[in-house]
C-alpha positions in Angstrom: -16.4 7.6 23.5 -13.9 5.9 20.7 -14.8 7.0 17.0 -15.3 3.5 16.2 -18.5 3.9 18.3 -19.6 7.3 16.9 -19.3 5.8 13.5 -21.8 3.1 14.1 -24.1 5.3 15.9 -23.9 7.8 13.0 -24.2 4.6 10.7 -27.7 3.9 12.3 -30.2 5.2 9.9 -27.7 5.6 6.9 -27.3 1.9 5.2 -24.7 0.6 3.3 -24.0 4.5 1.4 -23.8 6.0 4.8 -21.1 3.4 6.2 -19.0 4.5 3.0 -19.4 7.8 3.4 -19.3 7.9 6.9 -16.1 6.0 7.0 -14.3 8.4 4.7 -15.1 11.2 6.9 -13.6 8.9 9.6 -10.6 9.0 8.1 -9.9 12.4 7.4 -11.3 13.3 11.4 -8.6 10.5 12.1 -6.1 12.2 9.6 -6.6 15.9 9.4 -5.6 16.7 13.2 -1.8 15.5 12.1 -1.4 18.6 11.1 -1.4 20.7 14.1 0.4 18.2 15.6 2.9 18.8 12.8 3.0 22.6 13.2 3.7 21.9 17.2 6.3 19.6 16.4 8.0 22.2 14.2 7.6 25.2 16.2 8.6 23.8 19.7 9.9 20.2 18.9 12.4 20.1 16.2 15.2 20.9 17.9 14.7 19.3 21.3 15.5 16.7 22.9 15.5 13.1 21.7 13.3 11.7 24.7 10.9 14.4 24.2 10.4 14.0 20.8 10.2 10.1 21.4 7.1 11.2 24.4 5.4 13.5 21.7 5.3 10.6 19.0 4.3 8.3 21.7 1.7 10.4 23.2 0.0 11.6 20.7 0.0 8.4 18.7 -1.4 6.6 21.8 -4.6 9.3 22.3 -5.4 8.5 18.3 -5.5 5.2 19.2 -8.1 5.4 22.3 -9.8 8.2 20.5 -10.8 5.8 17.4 -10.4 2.6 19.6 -11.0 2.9 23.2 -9.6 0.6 25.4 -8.5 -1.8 22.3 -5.5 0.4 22.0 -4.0 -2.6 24.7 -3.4 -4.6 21.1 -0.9 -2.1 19.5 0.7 -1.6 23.0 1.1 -5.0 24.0 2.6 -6.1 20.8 5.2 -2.8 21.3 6.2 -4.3 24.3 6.6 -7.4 23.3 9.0 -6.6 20.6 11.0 -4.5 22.0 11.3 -7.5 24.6 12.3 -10.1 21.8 14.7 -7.4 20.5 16.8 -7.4 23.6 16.3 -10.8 24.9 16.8 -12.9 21.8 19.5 -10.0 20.1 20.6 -9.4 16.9 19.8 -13.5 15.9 17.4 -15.0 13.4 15.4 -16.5 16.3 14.4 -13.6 17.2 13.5 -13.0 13.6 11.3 -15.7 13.0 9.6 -15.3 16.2 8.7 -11.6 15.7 6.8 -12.8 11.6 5.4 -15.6 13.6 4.3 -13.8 16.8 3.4 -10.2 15.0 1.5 -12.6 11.8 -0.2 -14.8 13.7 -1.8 -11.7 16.2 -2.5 -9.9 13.0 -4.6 -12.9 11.8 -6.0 -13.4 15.2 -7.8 -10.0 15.3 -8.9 -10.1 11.6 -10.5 -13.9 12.8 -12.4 -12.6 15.8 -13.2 -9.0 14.3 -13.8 -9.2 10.0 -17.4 -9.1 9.0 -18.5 -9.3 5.6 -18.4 -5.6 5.5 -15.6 -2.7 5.3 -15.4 -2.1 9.3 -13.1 0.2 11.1 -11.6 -1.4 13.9 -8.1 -2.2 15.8 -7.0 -4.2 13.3 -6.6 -1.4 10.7 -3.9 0.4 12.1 -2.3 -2.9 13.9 -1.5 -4.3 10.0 0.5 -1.1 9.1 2.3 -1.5 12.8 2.4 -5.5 12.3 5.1 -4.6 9.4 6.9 -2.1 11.1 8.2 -4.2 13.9 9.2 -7.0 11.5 11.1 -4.7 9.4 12.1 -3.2 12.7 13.6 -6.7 14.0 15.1 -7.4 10.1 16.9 -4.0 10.2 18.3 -4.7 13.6 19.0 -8.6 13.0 21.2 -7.2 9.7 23.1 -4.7 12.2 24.5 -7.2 13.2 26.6 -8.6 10.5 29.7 -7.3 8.7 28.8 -4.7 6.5 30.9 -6.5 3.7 28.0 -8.8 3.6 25.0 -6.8 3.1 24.0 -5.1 -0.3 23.8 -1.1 -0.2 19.8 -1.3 0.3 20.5 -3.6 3.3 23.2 -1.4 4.9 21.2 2.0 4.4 18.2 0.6 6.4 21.0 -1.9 9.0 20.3 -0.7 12.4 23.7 -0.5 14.3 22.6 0.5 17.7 20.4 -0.7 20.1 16.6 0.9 20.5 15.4 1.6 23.5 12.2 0.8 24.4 11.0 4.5 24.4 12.7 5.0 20.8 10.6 1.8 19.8 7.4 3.1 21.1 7.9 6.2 19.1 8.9 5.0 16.2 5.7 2.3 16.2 3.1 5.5 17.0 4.5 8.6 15.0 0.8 9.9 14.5 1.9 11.2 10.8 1.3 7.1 10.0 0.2 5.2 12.9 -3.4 4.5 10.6 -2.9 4.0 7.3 1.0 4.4 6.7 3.1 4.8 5.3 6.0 2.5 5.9 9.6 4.0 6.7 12.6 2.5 8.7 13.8 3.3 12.2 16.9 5.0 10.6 14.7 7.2 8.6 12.7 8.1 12.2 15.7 8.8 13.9 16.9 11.1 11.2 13.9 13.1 11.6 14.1 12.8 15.8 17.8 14.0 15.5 17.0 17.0 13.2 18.4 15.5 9.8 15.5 15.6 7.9 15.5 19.4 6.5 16.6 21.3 3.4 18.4 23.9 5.6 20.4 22.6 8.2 20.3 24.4 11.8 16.8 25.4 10.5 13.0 23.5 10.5 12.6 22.1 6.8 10.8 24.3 4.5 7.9 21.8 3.7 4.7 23.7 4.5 4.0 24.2 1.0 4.8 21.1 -0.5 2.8 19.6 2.6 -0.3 21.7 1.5 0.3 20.7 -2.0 -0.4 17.1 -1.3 -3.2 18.3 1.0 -4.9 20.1 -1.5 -4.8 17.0 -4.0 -6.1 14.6 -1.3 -8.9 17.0 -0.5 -9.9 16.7 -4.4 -9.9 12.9 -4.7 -12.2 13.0 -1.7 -14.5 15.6 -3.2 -14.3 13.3 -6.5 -14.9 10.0 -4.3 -17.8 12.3 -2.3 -19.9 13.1 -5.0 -19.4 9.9 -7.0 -20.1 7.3 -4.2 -24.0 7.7 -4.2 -23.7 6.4 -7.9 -21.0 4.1 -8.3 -20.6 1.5 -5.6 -19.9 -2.0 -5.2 -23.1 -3.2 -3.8 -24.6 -2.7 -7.1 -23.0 -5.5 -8.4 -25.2 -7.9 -6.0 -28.5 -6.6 -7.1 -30.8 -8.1 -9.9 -30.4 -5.0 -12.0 -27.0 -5.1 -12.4 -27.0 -8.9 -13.4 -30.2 -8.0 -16.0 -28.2 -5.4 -18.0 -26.7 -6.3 -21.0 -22.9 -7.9 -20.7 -21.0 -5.0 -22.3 -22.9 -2.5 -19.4 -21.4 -5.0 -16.5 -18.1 -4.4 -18.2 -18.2 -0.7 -18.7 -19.5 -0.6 -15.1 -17.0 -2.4 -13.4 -14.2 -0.7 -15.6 -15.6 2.9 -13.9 -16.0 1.2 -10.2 -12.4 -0.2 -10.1 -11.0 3.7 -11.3 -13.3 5.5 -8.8 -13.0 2.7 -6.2 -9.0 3.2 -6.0 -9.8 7.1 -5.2 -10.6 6.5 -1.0 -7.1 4.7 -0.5 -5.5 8.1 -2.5 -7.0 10.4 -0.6 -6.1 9.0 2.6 -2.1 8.1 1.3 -2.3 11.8 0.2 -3.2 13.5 2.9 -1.3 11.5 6.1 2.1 12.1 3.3 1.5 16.0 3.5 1.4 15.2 7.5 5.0 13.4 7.4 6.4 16.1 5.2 5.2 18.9 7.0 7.2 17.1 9.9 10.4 17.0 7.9 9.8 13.1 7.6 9.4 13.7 3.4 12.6 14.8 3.2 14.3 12.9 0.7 17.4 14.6 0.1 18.2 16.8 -3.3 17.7 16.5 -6.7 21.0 17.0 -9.4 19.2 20.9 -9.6 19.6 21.2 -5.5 16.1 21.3 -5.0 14.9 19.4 -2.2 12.5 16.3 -2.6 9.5 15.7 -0.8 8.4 12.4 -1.5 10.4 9.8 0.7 6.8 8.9 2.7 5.3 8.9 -0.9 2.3 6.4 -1.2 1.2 7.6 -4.4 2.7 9.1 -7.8 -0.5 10.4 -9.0 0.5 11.3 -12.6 1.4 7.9 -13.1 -1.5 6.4 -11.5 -3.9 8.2 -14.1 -1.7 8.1 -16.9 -0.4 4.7 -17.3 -1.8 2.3 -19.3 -0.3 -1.2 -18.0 -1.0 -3.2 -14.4 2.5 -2.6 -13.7 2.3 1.1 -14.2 -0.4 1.1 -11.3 1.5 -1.5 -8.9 4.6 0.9 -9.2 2.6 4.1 -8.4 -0.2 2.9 -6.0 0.6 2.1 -2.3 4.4 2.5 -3.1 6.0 2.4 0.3 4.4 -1.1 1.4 5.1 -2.5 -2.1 8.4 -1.4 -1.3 8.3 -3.3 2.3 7.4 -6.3 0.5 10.0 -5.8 -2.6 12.3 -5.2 0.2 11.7 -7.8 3.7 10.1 -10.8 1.7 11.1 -11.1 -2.1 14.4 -10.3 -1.9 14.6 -12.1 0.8 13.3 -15.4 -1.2 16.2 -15.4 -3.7 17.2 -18.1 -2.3 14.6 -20.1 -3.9 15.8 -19.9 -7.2 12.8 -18.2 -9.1 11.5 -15.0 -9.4 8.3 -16.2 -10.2 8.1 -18.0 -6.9 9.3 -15.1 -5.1 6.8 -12.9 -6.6 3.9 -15.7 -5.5 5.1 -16.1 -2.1 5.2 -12.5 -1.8 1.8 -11.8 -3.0 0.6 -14.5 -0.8 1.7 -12.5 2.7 0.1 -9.4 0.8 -3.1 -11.3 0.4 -3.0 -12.6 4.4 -1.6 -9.1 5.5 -4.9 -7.6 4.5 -7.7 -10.2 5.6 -8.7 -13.9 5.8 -11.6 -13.2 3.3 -11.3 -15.6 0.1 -11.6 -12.1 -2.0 -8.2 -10.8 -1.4 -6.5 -14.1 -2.3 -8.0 -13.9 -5.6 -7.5 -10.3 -6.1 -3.7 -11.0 -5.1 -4.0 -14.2 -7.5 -5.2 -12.4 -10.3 -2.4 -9.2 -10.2 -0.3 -12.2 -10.4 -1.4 -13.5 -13.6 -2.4 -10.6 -14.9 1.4 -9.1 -14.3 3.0 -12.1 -15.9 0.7 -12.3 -19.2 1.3 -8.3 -19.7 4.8 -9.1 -19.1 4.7 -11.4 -21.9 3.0 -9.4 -24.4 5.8 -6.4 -23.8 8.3 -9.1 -24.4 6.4 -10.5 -27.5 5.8 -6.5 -29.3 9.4 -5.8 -28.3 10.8 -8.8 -30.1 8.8 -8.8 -33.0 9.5 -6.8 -35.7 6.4 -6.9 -37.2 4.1 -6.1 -34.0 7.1 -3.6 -33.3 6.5 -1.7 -36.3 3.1 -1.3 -35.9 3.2 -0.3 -32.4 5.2 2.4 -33.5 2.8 3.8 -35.9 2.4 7.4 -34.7 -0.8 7.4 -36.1 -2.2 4.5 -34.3 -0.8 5.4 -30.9 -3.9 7.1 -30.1 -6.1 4.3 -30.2 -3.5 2.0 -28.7 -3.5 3.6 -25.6 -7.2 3.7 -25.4 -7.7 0.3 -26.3 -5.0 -1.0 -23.4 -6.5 1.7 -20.9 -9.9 0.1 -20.9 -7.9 -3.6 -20.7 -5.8 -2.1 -18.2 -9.1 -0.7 -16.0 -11.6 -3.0 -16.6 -9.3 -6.2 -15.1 -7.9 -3.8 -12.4 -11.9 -3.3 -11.5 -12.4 -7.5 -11.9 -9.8 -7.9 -9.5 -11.0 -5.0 -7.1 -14.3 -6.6 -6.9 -13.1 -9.5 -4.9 -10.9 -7.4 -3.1 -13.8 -5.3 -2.0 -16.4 -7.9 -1.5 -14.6 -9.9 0.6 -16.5 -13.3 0.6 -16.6 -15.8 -2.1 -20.8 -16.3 -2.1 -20.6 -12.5 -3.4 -17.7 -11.9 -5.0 -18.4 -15.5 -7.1 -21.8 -14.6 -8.2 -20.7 -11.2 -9.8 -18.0 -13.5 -11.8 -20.9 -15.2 -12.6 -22.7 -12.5 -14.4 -19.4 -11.9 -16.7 -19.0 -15.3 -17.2 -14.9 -14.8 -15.7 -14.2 -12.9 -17.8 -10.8 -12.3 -16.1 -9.7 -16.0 -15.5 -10.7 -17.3 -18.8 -8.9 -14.1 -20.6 -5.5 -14.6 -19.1 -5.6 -17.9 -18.2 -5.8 -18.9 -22.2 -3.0 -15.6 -22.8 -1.2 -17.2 -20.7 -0.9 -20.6 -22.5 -1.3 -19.1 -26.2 1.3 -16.0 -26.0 4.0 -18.5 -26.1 2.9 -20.2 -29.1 2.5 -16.8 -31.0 5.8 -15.8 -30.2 7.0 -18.9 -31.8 5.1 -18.0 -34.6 6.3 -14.2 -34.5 9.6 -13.6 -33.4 12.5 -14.4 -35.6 14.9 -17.3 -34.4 18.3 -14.5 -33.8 15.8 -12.7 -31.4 15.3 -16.0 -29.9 18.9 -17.0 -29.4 19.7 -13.2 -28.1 17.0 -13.8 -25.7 18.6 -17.4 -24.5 22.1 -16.1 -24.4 
């Protein structure tokens, strides 16, 4: 029986808590198994031979996927097929491009249509979004292997796949169980290292990794004991109920500041502990620091330090989910320069983030929002930094305390407005909790966003002006 059916039988008599909780252990039944698989790759694997490698990857990845799935596994495997097809009937051509977005999008949005609830629900479609991007990156790489390598930058000509994948290589690549669920992202050159051996500290040898493998382990095990015993307290339903929309307006606030921390903690632990999987294969490796000390963290999804310690949107964008915002940074808004603005880009790009994950109105907004919210912080940076007045007393050792606090709770309580559409999917829900904080969010940086101009007019001398122009 597929897991997807266990969970909703388990779900039975639980209500909304027990399909949290019950999807969390979901993912760690779907995640912790990686690791044996790991330690068999390593002990009888490494070393072998590229096919057999390519047949373990495949194997295993396809038994995850009719373990969790059942027979709905036919969706990942028939869009394999298919683009390894495209690959080697259309070549190395920006036809074949454009039809694998088109064809891999448009079956992505297809199953979120027929399968999305208003609910979180583990189905196909959750591990088919993390494969949709593979194979486009997969057919970009391979359309740029094509060109002189004059004409590529250094990012394009590190990822630029030269040969020709065979359809066993691509079938192995798109189900490497270390990330066929829930990432992370890496490129067909990176996978091939790791099938040819590459990927190690000690060449000849299999890459001493175990303990930085059970490192990241052990701090995804934490977050989930931290999301465990917090989710019978903190969750987003409470937001729809009357008792949450009777409390006073600063308790909404300092509620939805707490939720949108705590709420972040489920995606970590999963990113956490599938990375020790991939480094424990040798797939972390990431070459040497200037000390000679080998680094781990090439199938990094998270820098946790950063996560909790940084005070601005930005600061979380750069250390949360970190290999697809590097996809994206990567295949779509570098890809846009040609339009002209990095603005747009940035929009555009936001945009296919927002459609990647659903068709539910809440994750445009949320999308919508990091947009805004990015550009306004942005603009205050620029307007401190340029100001001698606001520089000085930002620099006030004294003060810096209180600074931080004061753009920590900014910083958490708009990530937790945005989260709340994100996680409430539809706009009759997500809508009626703006209601109760009267947007908050919108009205906030929506006015910032037409008055910080005007201050800096105000507060920047005209030399810092014309330095800025020039």
């Amino acid at each position: 029986m597929a897991a997807e059916q266990k969970l909703k039988e388990e779900q039975s008599g639980g209500g909304l808590l027990g399909v949290r909780l019950q999807a969390e252990l979901l993912h760690l039944r779907i995640m912790l198994p990686g690791y044996p698989l790991a330690l068999f790759y390593r002990r009888y694997l490494f070393y072998k031979d590229s096919y057999l490698i390519h047949l373990f990857h495949t194997f295993t990845g396809l038994s995850i996927a009719y373990y969790n799935f059942g027979s709905q596994l036919y969706h990942s495997l028939l869009c394999v097929v298919l683009q390894f097809l495209i690959l080697r009937l259309m070549g190395r051509t920006v036809t074949a491009v454009f039809t694998t977005f088109c064809f891999q999008m448009a079956y992505l949005l297809a199953g979120y249509y027929y399968t999305a609830t208003g609910t979180y629900d583990i189905k196909w479609t959750m591990p088919h979004c993390v494969l949709t991007l593979k194979l486009i990156g997969l057919a970009i790489d391979y359309f740029d292997g094509g060109k002189d390598q004059n004409s590529l930058s250094s990012e394009q000509q590190k990822y630029a796949i030269r040969g020709v994948p065979s359809l066993l290589e691509v079938a192995g690549f798109s189900y490497f169980y270390g990330a066929f669920l829930v990432g992370p992202q890496f490129s067909m050159n990176h996978y091939m290292k790791l099938v040819q051996g590459q990927l190690t500290d000690t060449p000849g040898r299999i890459p001493n990794s175990t303990i930085p493998a059970l490192k990241r382990l052990g701090l995804g095990l934490v977050y989930l004991v931290g999301y465990t015993l917090l989710s019978p307290h903190i969750t987003e339903d409470y937001f729809l109920t009357d008792d949450y929309e009777n409390h006073d307006f600063w308790f909404r606030c300092m509620y939805m500041l707490i939720w949108g921390k705590f709420v972040l903690y489920k995606y970590v632990t999963c990113w956490l502990v599938t990375e020790g999987v991939c480094i424990l294969t040798g797939l972390g490796f990431n070459d040497f620091d200037e000390n000679r000390k080998a680094k781990w963290d090439a199938c990094a999804n998270m820098k946790v330090w950063l996560f909790e310690t940084n005070p601005r949107f930005t600061g979380t964008i750069a250390s949360f989910n970190i290999n697809t915002n590097a996809w994206v940074a990567r295949y779509i808004f570098k890809r846009l320069k040609f339009l002209g603005s990095k603005e747009l880009s940035q929009g555009l790009s936001l945009l296919f983030l927002a459609l990647w994950h659903g068709l539910h109105s809440g994750y445009l907004v949320c999308f919508q929002m990091e947009f805004l919210i990015v550009i306004v912080e942005r603009q205050a940076a620029s307007l401190i930094r340029d100001s001698p007045a606001l520089s000085r007393l930002a620099s006030v050792t004294v003060l810096q305390p209180f600074f931080y606090l004061v753009q920590q709770t900014i910083h958490w309580l708009f990530m937790g407005y945005s989260m709340t559409a994100f996680s409430l999917f539809t706009w009759d829900k997500w809508l009626k909790v703006y209601k109760s904080i009267y947007f908050l969010g919108h009205v906030l940086f929506l006015s910032l966003l037409f008055i910080l101009p005007y201050v800096r007019k105000v507060m920047v001398p005209r030399k810092e002006k014309l330095k800025k122009t020039e």
